[in-house]
N, C-alpha and C positions, 0 to 999 in steps of 0.2 A: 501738357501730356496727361490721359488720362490713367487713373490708378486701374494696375491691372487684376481682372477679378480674379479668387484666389477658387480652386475649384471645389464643390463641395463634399461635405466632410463623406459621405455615402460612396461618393467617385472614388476621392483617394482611399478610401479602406477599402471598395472591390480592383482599382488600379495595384497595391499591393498584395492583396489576397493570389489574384489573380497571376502575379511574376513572382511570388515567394514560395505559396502551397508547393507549385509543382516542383523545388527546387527540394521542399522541406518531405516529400514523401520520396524523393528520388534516393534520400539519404536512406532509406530505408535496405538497399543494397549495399550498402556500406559494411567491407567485414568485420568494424568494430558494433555491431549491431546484432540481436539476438538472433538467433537463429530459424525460431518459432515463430511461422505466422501470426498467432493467436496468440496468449498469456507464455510468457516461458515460467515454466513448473520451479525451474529451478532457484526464480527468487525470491522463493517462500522460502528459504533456508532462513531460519530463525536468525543466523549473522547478517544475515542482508537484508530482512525484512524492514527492520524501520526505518534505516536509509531510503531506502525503494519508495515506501508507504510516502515520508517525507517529500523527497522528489518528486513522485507523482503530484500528489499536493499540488507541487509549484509550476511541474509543468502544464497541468489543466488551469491552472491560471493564467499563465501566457500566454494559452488558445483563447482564452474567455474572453479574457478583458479587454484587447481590441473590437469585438464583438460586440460586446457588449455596452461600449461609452455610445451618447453621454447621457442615458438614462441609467443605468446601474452601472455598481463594478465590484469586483470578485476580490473578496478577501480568504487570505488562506488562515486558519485560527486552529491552532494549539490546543490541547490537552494533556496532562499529564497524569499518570494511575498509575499505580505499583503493580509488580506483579513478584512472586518468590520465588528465588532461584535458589541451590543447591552450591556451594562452595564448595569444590573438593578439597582434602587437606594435600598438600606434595608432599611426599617424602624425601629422603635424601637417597643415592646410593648407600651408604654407611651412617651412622648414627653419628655423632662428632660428640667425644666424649668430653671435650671441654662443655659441653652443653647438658648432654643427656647421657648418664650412666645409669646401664643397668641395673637393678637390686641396689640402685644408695638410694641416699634420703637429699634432700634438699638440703644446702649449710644451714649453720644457723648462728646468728651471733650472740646466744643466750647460753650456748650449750648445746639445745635441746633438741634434738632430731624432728624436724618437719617433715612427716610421710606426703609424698604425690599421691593424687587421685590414682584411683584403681580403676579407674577408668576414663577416657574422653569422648565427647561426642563431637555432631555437628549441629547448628539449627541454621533454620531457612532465613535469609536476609530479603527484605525488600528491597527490590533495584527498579528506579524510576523507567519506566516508559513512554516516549511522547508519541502521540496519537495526532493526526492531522486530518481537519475536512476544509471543505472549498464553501463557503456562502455567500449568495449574491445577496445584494442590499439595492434599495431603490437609491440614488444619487438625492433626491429630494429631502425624504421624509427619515432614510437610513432604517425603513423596515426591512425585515427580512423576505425574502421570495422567493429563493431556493436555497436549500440545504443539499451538497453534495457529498454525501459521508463515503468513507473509503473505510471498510470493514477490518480490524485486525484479529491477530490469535485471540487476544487477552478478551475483545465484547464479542468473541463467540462460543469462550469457554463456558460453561454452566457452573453456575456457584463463585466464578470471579466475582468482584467487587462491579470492575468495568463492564463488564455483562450486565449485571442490575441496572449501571447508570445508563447504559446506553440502552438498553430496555425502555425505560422510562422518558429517554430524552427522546429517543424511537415514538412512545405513543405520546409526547405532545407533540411534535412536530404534524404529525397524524391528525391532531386536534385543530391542529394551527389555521390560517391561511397561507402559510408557505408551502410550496412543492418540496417533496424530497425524495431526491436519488440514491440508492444505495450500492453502491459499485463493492463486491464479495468475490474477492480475486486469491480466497485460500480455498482450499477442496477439504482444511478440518476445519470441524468446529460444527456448531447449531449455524443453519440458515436461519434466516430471516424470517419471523411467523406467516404465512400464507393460509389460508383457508384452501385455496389452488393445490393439487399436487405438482410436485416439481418435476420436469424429466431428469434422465441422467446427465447429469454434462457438472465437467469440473468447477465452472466459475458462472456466475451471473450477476447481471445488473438489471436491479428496481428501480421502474418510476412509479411515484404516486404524486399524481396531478391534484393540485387542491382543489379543480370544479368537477374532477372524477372520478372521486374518492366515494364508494370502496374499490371499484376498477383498480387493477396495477397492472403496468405495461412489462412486461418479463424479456430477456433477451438471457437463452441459454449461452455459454460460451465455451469455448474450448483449446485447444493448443493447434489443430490443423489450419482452421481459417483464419483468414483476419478478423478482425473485431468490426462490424460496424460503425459508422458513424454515427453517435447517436443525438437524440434531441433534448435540448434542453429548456423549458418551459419555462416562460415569465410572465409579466403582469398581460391582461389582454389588456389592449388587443394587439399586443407585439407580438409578433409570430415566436417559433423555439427557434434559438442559437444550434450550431451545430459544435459536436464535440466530438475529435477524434481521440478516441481511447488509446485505438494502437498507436497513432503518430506519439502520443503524451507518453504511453510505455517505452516506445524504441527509441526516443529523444533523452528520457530518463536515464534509457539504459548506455548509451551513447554516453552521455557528460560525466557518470558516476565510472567509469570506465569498467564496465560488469562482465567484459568479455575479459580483462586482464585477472577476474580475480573470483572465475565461475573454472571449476573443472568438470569439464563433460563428460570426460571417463569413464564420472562416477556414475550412480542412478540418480534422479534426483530424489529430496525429501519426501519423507512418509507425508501422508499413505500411500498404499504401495498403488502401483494402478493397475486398470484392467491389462492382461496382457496384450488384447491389439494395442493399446495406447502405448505399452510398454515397446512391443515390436517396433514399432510408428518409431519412435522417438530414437531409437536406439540403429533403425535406416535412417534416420535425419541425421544423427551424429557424425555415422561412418560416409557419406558423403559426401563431409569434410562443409559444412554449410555452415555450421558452427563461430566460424571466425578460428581468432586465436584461444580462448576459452580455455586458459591452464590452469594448473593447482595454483592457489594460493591459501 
């Protein structure tokens, strides 16, 4: 009997594509899902942000990397920067006098009266940040081909540390022979230096192609539409991969359970927005599309 042929690997990845995609954008009605066709505003909350940042990460790797085998595959790569927060001090209801009594001195076991500071302060402590981008790599040689950076607070503050670096890591990549994507999914902060003017719009995503470089492919973005599917570029003469941004954000937002732990109620995060968007969002809320979306 003969061995039977197994079918090839191009068949089984469009055989799967083809009975999962539809299955995986269907989820998209789903009431544990965001409610915002487009970017939801509201997971820029400085508490959710790195989570988010993080997951996204991972979920644009799981669209990638079937796609992508068995010439490249997509590693998701860490960073870590500081950034300085502010500690407030708590007080208590009452002073607890075994502790802190008014007008005395500190004991002393010499005698001698130790006076307290006449005053206290605070200073700023450094609290770690991780930062996450997507890079494909050729399976062969393990050069780099595309760099997909996912922008945070901290590299588009001006005068951060992580600003500088990603500056810099920004114009070799530019230098390089690798593509690179810049996916800018906050509405604060410095964009991305363009020679281009930008229109208005909340969010966007840069390609810079390494055979069309200075060219850069722009995609405004917003909270009413879906996000396109966009391309993703690699060695020629492979065609680009496709990458669904929204499927990767409502899939994120889905497993981190972001509807149990978003309140709608509220407005979302500065800055404030135009008042049509503010209107928009605030008719989206009230017809209950939101999901469950409570305080936490």
């Amino acid at each position: 009997m003969g061995k039977r042929e197994e079918p090839g690997l191009d068949e089984t990845r469009r055989v799967l594509e083809a009975h999962l995609l539809p299955i995986a954008r269907c989820a998209r009605i789903s009431d544990m899902l965001s409610p915002f066709p487009g970017m939801d505003p509201y997971l820029e909350r400085s508490s959710l942000w790195e989570g988010f940042h993080a997951n996204l990460a991972v979920r644009i790797q799981d669209q990638l990397v079937p796609r992508l085998r068995p010439r490249y595959y997509a590693a998701v790569t860490p960073r870590v920067t500081y950034d300085e927060v502010v500690i407030e001090e708590k007080r208590a209801p009452k002073p607890d006098v075994s502790v802190y009594e008014i007008g005395g001195s500190a004991p002393s076991t010499s005698g001698v009266a130790i006076l307290p500071a006449p005053m206290t302060g605070l200073v700023t402590l450094e609290m770690p940040v991780k930062e996450y981008a997507v890079e494909i790599h050729d399976t062969e040689e393990g050069s780099l081909v595309t760099a997909i950076e996912i922008l945070s607070p901290v590299n588009k503050r001006r005068g951060h540390d992580a600003y500088k670096k990603y500056r810099r890591k920004r114009r070799d990549l530019l230098r390089s022979m690798a593509h690179l994507m810049e996916i800018d999914l906050l509405r604060t902060g410095e964009r991305s230096p363009l020679l281009t003017p930008l229109p208005d719009a909340p969010y966007f995503v840069f390609l810079s192609r390494e055979n069309k470089r200075p060219k850069v492919e722009i995609w405004p973005l917003g909270f009413r539409e879906p996000i396109p599917v966009l391309p993703v570029p690699l060695r020629d003469p492979d065609p680009d991969v496709p990458l669904d941004l929204g499927l990767a954000i409502q899939t994120g937002y889905d497993r981190a359970g972001y509807d149990l732990r978003i309140d709608y109620s509220r407005p979302p995060p500065g800055p404030d927005l135009k008042p049509e968007d503010a209107a928009w969002i605030r008719e989206l809320i009230e017809r209950g599309q939101g999901g469950a979306g409570g305080s936490r």
